[in-house]
NUGU-994222 format. One record per residue (C-alpha): residue number from 1; x, y, z. Coordinates in nm, 4 decimals, m for minus. Layout:
N
<NUM; <X; Y; Z>>;
...
end
This chain:
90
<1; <m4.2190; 4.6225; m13.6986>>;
<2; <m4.0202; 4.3244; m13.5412>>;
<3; <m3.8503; 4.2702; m13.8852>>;
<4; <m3.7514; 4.5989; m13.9062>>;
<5; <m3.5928; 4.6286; m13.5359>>;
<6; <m3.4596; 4.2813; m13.5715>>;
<7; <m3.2904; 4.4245; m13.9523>>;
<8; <m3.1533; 4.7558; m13.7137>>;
<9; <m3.0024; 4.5256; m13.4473>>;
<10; <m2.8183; 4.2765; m13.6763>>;
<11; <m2.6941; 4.6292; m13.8453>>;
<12; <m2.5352; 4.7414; m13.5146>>;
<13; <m2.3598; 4.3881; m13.3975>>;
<14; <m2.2357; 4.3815; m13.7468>>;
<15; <m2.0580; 4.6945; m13.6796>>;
<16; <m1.9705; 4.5818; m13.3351>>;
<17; <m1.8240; 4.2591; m13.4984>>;
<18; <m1.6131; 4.4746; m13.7323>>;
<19; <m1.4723; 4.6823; m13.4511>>;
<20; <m1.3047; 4.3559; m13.2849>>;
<21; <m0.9426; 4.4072; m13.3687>>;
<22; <m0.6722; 4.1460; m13.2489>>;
<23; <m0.8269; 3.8030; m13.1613>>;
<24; <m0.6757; 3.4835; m13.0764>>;
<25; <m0.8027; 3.2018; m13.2960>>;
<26; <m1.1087; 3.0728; m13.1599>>;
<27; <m1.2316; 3.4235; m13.0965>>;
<28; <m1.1588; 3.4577; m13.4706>>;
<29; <m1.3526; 3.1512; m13.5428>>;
<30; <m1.6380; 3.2770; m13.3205>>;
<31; <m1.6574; 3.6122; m13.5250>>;
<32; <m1.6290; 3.4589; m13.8835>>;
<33; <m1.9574; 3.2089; m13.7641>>;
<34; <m2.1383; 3.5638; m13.6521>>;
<35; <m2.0237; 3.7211; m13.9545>>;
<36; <m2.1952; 3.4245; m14.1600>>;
<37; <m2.5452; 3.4360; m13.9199>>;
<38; <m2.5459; 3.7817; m13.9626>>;
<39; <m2.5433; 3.7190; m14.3859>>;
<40; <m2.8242; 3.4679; m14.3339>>;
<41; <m3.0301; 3.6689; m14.0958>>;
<42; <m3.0295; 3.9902; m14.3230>>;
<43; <m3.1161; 3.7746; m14.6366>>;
<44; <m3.4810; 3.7671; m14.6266>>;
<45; <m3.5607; 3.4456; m14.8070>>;
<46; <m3.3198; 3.2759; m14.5722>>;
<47; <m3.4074; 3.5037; m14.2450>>;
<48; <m3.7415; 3.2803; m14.1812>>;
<49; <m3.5466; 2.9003; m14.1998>>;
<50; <m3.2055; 3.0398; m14.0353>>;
<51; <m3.4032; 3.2008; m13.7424>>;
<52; <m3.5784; 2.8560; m13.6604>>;
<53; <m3.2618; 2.6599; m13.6535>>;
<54; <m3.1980; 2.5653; m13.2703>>;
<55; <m2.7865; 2.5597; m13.3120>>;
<56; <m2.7798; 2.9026; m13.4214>>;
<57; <m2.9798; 3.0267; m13.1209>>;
<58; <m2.6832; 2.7897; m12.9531>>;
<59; <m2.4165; 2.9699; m13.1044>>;
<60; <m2.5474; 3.3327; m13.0082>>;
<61; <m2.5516; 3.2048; m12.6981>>;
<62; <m2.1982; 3.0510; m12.6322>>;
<63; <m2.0663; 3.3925; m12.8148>>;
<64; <m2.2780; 3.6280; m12.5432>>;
<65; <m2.0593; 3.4132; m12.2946>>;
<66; <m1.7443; 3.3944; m12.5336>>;
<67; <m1.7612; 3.8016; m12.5722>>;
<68; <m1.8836; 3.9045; m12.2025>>;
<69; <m1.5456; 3.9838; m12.0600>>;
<70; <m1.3725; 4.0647; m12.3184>>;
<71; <m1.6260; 4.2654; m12.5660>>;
<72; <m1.8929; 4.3320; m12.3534>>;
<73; <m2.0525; 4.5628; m12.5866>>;
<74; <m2.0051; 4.2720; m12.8668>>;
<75; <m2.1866; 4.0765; m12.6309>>;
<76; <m2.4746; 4.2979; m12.5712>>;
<77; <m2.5693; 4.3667; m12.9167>>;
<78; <m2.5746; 3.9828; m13.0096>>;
<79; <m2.7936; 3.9404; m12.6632>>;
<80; <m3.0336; 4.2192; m12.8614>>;
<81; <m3.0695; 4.0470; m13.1119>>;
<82; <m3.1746; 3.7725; m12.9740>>;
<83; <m3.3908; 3.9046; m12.7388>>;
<84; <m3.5603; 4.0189; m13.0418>>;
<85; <m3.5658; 3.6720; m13.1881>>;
<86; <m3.7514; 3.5816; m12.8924>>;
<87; <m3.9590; 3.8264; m12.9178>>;
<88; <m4.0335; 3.7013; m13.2571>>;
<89; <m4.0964; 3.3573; m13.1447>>;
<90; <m3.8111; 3.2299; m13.2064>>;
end
């Protein structure tokens, strides 16, 4: 049941990333990292050794705080997901 909520939440942030438009360059930076989490995350083999890996939990973090003014909604879905990670046990 988690897998399957986390799977539906990575779904939606990647369509939130996609919907970013115009970004400076370490907003674009920011995105391209999510964009390759996301990958990892939704590749099942990978999902279990990418989840337990402390800097990526780091790096949703800092881009909850990077996206908060400016994307808020961008920001929301990645705190979903990992609320759900935490959930998870993660």
């Amino acid at each position: 049941m988690e897998q399957q909520k986390l799977r539906e939440l990575l779904e939606t942030l990647h369509q939130e990333l996609a919907g970013v438009d115009s970004v400076d360059e370490t907003t674009g930076s920011v995105l391209e990292s999510l964009r390759e989490d996301i990958g990892k995350l939704v590749d099942r083999e990978q999902a279990a050794a990418i989840v337990s890996d402390e800097p990526l939990i780091d790096r949703l973090n800092e881009a909850v705080n990077h996206f908060e003014a400016g994307h808020p909604r961008l920001s929301l879905a990645i705190q979903h997901v990992l609320d759900s990670l935490a959930n998870m046990g993660f």
